[in-house]
C-alpha positions as CSV (number, residue, x, y, z in Angstrom):
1,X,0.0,0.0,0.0
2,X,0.9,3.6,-0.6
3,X,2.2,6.0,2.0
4,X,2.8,9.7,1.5
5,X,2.4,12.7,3.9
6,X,-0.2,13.9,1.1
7,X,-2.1,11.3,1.2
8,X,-3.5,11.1,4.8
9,X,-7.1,11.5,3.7
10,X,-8.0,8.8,0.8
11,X,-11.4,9.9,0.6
12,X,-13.5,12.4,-1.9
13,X,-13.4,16.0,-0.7
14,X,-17.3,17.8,-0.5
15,X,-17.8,21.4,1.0
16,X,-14.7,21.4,2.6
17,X,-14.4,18.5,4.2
18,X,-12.9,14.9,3.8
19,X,-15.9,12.4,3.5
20,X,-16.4,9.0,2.3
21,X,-18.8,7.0,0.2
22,X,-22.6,6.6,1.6
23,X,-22.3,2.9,0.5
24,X,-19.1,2.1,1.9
25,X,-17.9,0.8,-1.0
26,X,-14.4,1.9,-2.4
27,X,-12.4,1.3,-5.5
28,X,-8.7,-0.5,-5.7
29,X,-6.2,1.9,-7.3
30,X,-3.3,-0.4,-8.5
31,X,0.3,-0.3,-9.4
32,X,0.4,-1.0,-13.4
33,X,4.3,-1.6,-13.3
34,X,3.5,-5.0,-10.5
35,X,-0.3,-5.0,-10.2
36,X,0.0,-4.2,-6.4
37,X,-2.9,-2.5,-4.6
38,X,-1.7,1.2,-3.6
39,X,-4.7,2.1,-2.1
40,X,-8.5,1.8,-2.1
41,X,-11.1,4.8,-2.4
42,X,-14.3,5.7,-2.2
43,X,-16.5,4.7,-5.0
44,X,-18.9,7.5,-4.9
45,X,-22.0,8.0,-6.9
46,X,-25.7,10.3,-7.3
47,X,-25.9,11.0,-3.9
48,X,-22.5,12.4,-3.0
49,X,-22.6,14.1,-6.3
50,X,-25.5,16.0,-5.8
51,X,-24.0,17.2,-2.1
52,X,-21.2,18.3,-4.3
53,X,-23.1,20.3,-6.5
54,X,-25.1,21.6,-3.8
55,X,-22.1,23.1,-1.9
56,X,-20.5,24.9,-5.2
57,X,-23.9,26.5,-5.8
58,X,-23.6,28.1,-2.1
59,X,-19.8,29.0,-3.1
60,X,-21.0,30.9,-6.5
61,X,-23.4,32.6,-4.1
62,X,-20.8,35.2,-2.8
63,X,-18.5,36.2,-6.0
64,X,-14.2,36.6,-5.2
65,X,-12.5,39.8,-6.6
66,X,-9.6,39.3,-9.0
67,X,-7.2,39.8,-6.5
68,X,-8.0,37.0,-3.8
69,X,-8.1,34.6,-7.1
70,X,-4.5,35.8,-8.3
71,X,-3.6,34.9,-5.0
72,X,-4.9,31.2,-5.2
73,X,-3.3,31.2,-8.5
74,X,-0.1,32.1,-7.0
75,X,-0.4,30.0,-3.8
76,X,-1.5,26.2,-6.3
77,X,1.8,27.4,-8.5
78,X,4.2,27.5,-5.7
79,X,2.7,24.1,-3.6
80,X,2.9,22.3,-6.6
81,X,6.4,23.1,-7.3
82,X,7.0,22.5,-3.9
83,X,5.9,19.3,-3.8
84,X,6.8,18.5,-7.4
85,X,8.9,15.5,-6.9
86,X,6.4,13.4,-3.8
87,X,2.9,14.4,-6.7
88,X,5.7,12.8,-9.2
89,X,6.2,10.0,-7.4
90,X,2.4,9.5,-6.8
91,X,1.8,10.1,-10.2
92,X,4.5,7.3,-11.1
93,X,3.2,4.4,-9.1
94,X,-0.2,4.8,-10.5
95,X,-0.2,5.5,-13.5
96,X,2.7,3.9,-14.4
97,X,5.1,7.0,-16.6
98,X,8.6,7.2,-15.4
99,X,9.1,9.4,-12.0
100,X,11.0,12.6,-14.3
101,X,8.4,12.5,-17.0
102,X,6.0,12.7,-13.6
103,X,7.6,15.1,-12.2
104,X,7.6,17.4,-15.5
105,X,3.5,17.0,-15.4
106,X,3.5,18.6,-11.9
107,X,5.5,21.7,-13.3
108,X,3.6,21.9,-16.9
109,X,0.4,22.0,-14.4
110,X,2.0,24.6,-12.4
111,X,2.3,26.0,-15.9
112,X,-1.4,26.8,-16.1
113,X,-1.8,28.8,-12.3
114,X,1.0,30.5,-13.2
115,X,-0.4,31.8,-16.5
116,X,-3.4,32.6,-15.2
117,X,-2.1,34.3,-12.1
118,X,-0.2,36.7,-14.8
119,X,-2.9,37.2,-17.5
120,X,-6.3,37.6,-15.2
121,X,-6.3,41.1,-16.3
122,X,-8.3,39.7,-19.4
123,X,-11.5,39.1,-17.2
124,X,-12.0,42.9,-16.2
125,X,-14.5,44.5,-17.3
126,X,-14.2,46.3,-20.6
127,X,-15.2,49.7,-21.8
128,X,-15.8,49.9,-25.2
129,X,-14.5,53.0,-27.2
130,X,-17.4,53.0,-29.3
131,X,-20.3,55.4,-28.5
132,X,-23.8,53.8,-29.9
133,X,-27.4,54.9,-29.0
134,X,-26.2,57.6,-26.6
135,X,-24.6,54.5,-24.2
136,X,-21.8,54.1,-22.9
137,X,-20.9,50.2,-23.4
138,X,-19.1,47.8,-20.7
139,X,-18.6,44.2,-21.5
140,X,-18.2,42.1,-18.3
141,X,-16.9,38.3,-17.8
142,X,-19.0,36.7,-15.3
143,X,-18.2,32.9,-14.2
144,X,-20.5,30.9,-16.2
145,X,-21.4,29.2,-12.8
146,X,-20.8,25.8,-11.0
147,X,-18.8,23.7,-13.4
148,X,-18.1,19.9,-13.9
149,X,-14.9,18.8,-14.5
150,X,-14.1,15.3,-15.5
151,X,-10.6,14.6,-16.5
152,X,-8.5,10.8,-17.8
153,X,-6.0,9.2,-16.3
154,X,-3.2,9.6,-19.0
155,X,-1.9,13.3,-17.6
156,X,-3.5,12.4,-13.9
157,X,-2.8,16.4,-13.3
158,X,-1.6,17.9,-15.9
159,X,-5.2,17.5,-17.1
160,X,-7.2,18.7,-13.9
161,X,-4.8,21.9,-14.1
162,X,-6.0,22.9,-17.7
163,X,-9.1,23.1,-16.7
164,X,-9.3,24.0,-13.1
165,X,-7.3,27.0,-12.6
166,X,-9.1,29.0,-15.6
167,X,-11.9,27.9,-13.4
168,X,-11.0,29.4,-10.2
169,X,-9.6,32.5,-12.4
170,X,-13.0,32.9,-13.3
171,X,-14.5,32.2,-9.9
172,X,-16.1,29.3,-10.8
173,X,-16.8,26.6,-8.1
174,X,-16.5,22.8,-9.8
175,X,-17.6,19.4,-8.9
176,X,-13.9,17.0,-9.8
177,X,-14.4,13.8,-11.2
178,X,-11.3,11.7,-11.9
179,X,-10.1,8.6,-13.6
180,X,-10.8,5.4,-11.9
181,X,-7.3,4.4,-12.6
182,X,-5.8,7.1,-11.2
183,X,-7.8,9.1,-8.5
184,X,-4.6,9.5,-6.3
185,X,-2.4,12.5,-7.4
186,X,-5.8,14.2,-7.9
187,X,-6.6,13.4,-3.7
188,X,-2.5,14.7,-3.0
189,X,-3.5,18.1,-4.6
190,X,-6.4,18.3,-3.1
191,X,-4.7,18.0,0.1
192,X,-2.5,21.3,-0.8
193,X,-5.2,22.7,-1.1
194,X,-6.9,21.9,2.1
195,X,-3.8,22.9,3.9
196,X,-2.4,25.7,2.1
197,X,-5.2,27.5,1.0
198,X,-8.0,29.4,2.5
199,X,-10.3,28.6,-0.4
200,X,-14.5,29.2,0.3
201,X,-15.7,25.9,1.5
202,X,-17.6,24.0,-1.6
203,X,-15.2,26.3,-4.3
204,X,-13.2,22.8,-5.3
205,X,-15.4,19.6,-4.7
206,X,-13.5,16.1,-5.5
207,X,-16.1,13.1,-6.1
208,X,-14.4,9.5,-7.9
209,X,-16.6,6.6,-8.2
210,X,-19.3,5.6,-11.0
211,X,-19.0,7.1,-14.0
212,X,-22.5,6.9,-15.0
213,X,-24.0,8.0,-12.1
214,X,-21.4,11.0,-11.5
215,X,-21.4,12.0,-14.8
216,X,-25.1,11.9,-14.9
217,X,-26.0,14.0,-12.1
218,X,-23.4,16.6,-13.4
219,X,-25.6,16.0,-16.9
220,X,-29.1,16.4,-15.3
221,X,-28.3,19.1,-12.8
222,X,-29.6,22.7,-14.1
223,X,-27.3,23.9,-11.4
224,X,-24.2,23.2,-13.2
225,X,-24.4,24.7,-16.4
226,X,-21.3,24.1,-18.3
227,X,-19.2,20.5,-18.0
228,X,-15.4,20.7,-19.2
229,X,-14.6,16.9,-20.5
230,X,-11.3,15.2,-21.8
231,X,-11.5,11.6,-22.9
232,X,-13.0,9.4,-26.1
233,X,-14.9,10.5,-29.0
234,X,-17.5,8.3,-28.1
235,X,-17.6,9.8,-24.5
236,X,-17.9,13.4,-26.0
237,X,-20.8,12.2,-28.1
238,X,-22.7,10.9,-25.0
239,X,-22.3,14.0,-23.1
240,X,-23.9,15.8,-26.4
241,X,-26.6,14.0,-26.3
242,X,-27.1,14.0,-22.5
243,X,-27.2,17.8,-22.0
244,X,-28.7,18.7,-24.9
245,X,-32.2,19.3,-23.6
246,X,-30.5,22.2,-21.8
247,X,-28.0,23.6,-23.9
248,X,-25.3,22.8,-21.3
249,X,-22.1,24.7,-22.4
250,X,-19.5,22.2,-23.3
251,X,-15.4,22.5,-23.2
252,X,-14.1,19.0,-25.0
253,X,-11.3,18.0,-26.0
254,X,-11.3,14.1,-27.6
255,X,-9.3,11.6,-29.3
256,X,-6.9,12.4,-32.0
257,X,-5.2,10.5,-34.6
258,X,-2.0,12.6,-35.2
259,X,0.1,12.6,-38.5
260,X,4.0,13.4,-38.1
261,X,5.1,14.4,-41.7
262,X,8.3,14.1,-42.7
263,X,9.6,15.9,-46.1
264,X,12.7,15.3,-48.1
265,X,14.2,18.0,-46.8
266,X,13.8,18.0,-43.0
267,X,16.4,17.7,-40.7
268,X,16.0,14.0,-40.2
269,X,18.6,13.3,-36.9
270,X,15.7,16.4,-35.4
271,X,13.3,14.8,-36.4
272,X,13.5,11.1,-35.2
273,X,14.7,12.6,-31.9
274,X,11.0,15.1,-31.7
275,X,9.5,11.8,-33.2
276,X,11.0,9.7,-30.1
277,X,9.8,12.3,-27.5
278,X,6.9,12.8,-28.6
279,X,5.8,9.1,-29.4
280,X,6.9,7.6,-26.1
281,X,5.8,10.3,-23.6
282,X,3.2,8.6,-21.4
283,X,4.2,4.7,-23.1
284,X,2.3,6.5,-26.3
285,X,-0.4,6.9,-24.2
286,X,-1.6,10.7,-25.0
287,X,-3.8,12.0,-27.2
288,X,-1.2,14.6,-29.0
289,X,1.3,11.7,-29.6
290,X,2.5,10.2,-33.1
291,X,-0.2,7.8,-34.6
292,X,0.6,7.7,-38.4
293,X,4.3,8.8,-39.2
294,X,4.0,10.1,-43.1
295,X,8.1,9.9,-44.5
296,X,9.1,11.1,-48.2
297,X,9.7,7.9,-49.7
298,X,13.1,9.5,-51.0
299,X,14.1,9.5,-47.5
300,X,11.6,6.9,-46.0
301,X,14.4,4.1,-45.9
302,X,17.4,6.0,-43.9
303,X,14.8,8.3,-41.9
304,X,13.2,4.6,-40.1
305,X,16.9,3.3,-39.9
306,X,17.1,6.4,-37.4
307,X,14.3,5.8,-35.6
308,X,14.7,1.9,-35.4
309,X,18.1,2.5,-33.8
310,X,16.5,5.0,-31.3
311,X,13.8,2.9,-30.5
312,X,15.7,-0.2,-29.6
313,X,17.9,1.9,-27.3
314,X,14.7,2.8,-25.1
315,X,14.4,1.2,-21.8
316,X,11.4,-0.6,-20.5
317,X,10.5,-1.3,-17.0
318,X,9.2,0.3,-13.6
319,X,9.2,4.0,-13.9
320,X,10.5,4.4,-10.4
321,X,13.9,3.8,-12.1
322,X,15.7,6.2,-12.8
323,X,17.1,4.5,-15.8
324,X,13.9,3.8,-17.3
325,X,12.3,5.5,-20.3
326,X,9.0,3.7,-20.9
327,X,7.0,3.0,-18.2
328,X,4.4,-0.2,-18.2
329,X,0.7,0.6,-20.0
330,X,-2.0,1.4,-18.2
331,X,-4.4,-2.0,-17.7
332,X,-4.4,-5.3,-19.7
333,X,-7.0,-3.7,-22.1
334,X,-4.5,-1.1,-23.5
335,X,-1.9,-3.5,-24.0
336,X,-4.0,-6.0,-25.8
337,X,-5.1,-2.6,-28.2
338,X,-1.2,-2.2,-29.2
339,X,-0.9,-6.0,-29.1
340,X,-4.1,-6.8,-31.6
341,X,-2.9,-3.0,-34.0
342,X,0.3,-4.6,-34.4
343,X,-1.0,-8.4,-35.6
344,X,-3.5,-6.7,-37.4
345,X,-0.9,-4.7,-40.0
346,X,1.5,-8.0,-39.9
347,X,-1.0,-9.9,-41.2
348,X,-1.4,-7.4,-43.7
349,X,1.8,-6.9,-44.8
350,X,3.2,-4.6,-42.9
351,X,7.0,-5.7,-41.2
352,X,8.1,-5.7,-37.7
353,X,11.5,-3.5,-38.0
354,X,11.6,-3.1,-34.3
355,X,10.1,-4.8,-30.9
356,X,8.7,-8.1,-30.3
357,X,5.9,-10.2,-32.5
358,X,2.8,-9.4,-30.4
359,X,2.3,-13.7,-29.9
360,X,5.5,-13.2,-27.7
361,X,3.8,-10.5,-25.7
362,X,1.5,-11.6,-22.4
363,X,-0.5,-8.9,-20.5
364,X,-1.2,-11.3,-18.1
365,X,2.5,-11.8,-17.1
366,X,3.1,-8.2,-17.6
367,X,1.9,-4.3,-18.9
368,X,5.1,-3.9,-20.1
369,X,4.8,-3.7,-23.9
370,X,8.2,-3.3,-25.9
371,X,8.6,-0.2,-28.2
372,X,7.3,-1.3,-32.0
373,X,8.5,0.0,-35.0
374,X,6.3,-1.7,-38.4
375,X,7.2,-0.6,-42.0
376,X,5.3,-1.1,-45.5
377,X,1.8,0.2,-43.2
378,X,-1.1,0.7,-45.4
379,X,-4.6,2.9,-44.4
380,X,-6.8,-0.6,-44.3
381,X,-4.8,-1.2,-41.2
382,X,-6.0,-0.6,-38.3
383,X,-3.3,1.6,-36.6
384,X,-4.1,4.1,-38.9
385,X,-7.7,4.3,-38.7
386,X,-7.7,4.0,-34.8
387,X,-5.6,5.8,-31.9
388,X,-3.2,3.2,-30.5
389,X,-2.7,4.7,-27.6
390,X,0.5,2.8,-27.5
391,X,4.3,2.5,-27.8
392,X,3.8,1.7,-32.0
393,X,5.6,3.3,-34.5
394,X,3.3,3.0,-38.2
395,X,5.9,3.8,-40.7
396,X,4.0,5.2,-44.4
397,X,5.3,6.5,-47.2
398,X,4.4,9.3,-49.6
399,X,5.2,11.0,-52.5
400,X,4.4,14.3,-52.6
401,X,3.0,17.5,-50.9
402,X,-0.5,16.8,-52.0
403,X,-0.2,13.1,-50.7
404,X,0.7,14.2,-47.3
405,X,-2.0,16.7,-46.7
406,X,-4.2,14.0,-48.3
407,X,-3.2,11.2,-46.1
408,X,-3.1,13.8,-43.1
409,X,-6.1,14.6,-43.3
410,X,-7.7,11.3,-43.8
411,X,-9.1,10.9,-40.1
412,X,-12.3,12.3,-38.2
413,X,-9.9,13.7,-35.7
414,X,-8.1,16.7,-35.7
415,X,-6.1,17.2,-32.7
416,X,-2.8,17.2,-33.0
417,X,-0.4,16.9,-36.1
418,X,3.4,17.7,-37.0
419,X,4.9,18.7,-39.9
420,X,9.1,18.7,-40.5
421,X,10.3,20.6,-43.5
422,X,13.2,23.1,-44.1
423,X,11.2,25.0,-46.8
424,X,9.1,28.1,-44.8
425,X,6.2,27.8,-48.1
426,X,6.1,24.4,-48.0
427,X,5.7,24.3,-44.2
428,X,3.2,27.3,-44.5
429,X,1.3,25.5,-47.5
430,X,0.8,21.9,-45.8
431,X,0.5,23.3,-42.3
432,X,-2.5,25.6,-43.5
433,X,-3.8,22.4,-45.5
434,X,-4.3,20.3,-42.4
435,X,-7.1,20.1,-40.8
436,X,-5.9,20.2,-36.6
437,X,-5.9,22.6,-33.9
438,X,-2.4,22.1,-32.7
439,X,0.3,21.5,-35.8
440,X,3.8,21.3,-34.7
441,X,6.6,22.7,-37.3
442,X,10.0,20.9,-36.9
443,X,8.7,19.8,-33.0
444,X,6.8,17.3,-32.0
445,X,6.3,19.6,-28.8
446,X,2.4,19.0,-27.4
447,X,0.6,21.9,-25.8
448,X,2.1,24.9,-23.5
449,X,-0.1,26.7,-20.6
450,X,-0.1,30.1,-22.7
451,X,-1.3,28.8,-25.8
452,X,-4.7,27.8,-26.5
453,X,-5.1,24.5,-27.5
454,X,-7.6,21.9,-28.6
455,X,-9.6,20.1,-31.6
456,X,-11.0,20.5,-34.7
457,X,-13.8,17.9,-36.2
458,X,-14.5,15.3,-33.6
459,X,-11.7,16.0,-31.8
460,X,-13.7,18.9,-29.7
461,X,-15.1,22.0,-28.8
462,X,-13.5,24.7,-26.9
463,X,-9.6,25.4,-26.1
464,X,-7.9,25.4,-22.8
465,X,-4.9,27.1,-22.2
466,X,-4.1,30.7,-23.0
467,X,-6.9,33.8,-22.6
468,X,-8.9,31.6,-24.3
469,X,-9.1,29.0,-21.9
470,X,-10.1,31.2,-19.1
471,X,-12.9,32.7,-21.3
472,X,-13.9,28.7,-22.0
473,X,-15.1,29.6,-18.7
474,X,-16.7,33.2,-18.4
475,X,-20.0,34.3,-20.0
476,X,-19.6,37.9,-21.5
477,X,-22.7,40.3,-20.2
478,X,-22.8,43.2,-21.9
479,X,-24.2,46.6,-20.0
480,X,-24.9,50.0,-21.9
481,X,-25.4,52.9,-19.7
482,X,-27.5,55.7,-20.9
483,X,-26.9,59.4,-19.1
C-alpha cells in the first residue's frame, strides 16, 4: 500500500471536508508496473454528487475579486512546485510513466496557475470605445457558474490543471471527477489545497466513483451549467446527447489521430529525436502523440533506420527507475489494443522492424509492452484508422505535398499533427492544408499553458490554455449605460 504525507485522507473532498462514500464501497487503485494494490477509495456515486453540487452552488453565491483569485493562482503554482517530486512519485506508481516524466507534469500543471495568475487582467470589465445609442458600453466576464470537471487518467494532473485553474480564475466553483485508474495525485493536490489555501468551502469539490452516475448527475443538474470533458470521442458524443435538452455549455477536447510528416528536406537526426519524444511520452499513451508517421519515400528508408536504432535503445521497466524511459501501459485492455494494431498490420503486410511479434507479448505476465516499429503500413490497417494509444511506430510512405495533406487529413480527428520541412512555403502551405488545432513545425512539442489548444472535427469543442481557456469559462454580459 501507498504512504505519503499527502495522502492522509483517501477519501473524496465535498464542501470542505474529507468524506467517504454513503455505501461504503471503495475502488482498488493499482500499481500497473506490479499490479500491487496502492490504495483503495471511495467509489462514490448520485448522492454524494449532488451534495457536491449543492455546496459549489452556495460557493458561487458570494463572488471573489480578481485579487483574492490571483492569489490562489499564486499559492496552487508554488505548492505544486513545492511538492513537485512526492505528486511525481504519486503520479508514477499509479499510472505507471517514469518518475522525471512525472515530475515534468506537476510543473507543466503549475504552468497553467501560473499563467493565469499573470494574465487575469483579461476578465475585467471592458469599456468599449465606441459610442452607440447615446450609451456608454461595458462588457463584463462573469463565471459561467458551477462547473463539472471530469478529466483521464493519462496526464492524472496535468489534465485537472487545464481546466481548473481558468476555473478558479474565473470564480467558478467545480464538482472534480477523476479517472478510476488514477484518482490519487488528484486526492494529494487536493490536500494542498486543504492545507495551504483558504479557499471558500464548496469552491473545489473532488467526487471519484461511478461514472455513469457521476457523470449523470453533473448531466441532469440545471445547477451546473457548463461541463469541461477530456477523454474518447464516443464519451464526447454521449455527453452531447445528454445535456442537450439544456444547452449545457461544453469544453471538449477528444481523441486524436495525429500525422508526423516528414519531407525530403527535413532535418532527419531532429526529427526522429521530436519523433521519439513525442511518441513515447506517457508509453504512447496521449492523445497529441505520433499515430501515423508520413516519410518522403526518398528518404523513407534511412529516416526509419534512425528511428529503429533509437527505439531499440529505449528502456522498459518500472518508472520508479531512474534509468527507465517507458514505463508499463495502463491495464491489460491497452496493452492488448497495441498488441491486436500490431498483428492486425503484420498480417497485412506490414514488417516488424523493431520490438517483439505481439504472440511473444503476455498482458497477463506483464503491462510492459516493448517499443514497436512496423514498416510497408497501409490505411486498411488498423493503426491508422484508430488511436493506438501505445508504444507503436506505423511507418508510411508518400510521394508528394498533396499526398501528405491528403493522407493527413484522412481521419475524423483533428487534434494534433506535426509537420518537419526546411522549406518556410512548403511548411506554410501543408500546415494551413491540415485540418488540426495544434500543428507542430519541426517539433513534435504537445501543448504549452499560454497557448490555446484543442480540436478540430471530432476531436472537440473549446480550447484550454491561453486567454482563451479562461474565457472557455466566463460568459460575456454586456451593459450599456444611458446618461
Amino acid at each position: 500500500m501507498i504512504e505519503s504525507y499527502l495522502l492522509k485522507n483517501l477519501s473524496g473532498y465535498i464542501d470542505g471536508q474529507w468524506v467517504e462514500a454513503d455505501s461504503g464501497a471503495t475502488l482498488e487503485v493499482a500499481n500497473p508496473a506490479n499490479g500491487k494494490t496502492l490504495a483503495e477509495v471511495p467509489k462514490m456515486g448520485s448522492a454524494e454528487t449532488q451534495r457536491a453540487i449543492a455546496a459549489a452552488k452556495r460557493a458561487l453565491a458570494e463572488p471573489r475579486d480578481i485579487a483574492t483569485r490571483r492569489e490562489w493562482m499564486e499559492d496552487i503554482r508554488d505548492a505544486l512546485v513545492d511538492e513537485k517530486e512526492e505528486i511525481g512519485r504519486i503520479l508514477c506508481l499509479e499510472h505507471g510513466k517514469p518518475w522525471k516524466e512525472a515530475q515534468g507534469e506537476v510543473e507543466y500543471a503549475a504552468g497553467f496557475f501560473d499563467y493565469c495568475a499573470k494574465h487575469m487582467d483579461v476578465l475585467e470589465p471592458t469599456e468599449l470605445p465606441e459610442k452607440a445609442k447615446d450609451c456608454t458600453w461595458t462588457v463584463h466576464h462573469r463565471p459561467v457558474g458551477v462547473v463539472g470537471l471530469i478529466t483521464p487518467w493519462n496526464f492524472p494532473i496535468g489534465m485537472i490543471a487545464k481546466k481548473i485553474a481558468p476555473a478558479l480564475a474565473a470564480d467558478c466553483p467545480s464538482v472534480i471527477k477523476p479517472a478510476g485508474e488514477t484518482p490519487l495525485t488528484m486526492i494529494a493536490m487536493f490536500q494542498l489545497l486543504h492545507e495551504r489555501l483558504d479557499l471558500p468551502k464548496g469552491m473545489v469539490n473532488l467526487v471519484m466513483g461511478s461514472s455513469s452516475e457521476i457523470g449523470g448527475e453533473l448531466c441532469s443538474s440545471t445547477d451546473v451549467p457548463m461541463l469541461s470533458f477530456t477523454g474518447s470521442t464516443e464519451v464526447g458524443k454521449l455527453l452531447i446527447d445528454q445535456t442537450q435538452d439544456q444547452v449545457k455549455k461544453l469544453g471538449l477536447e477528444l481523441g486524436g489521430n495525429a500525422p508526423f510528416i516528414v519531407f525530403d528536406d527535413a532535418d532527419l537526426d531532429l526529427a526522429a529525436t521530436q519523433l521519439i519524444g513525442n511518441k513515447f511520452r506517457g508509453g504512447g499513451q496521449t492523445c497529441v502523440c505520433a499515430n501515423r508517421i508520413y516519410v518522403q519515400s526518398g528518404v523513407y528508408r534511412e529516416f526509419t533506420d534512425k528511428v529503429v536504432e533509437k527505439v531499440k535503445a529505449l528502456k522498459v521497466g518500472d518508472g520508479m527507475d531512474d534509468h527507465i524511459d517507458v514505463g508499463p501501459l495502463i491495464n491489460k485492455a491497452g496493452f492488448e489494443k497495441v498488441q491486436n494494431h500490431v498483428a492486425d498490420a503484420l498480417s497485412k503486410g506490414a514488417e516488424l522492424v523493431a520490438g517483439k511479434h505481439p504472440d511473444e507479448l503476455d498482458a497477463d505476465k506483464n503491462l510492459f509492452y516493448t517499443p514497436t516499429v512496423i514498416t510497408g503500413v497501409t490505411h486498411d490497417m488498423a493503426c491508422c484508422r484508430e488511436e493506438t494509444f501505445g508504444p507503436l511506430v506505423p511507418m508510411i510512405a508518400f510521394d508528394n505535398e498533396e499526398d501528405a495533406v491528403t493522407l493527413g487529413n484522412t481521419t475524423e480527428f483533428g487534434l494534433a499533427a506535426y509537420v518537419f520541412t526546411n522549406d518556410a512555403k512548403r511548411a506554410e502551405k501543408t500546415i494551413r492544408g491540415l485540418h488540426f488545432g495544434h500543428c507542430g513545425w519541426n517539433t513534435g512539442t504537445g501543448p504549452a499553458p499560454h497557448a490555446p489548444f484543442g480540436g478540430m472535427k471530432q476531436s472537440g469543442i473549446g480550447r484550454e490554455g491561453g486567454d482563451e481557456g479562461m474565457l472557455e469559462f466566463v460568459e460575456a454580459q454586456t451593459v450599456p449605460r444611458g446618461k
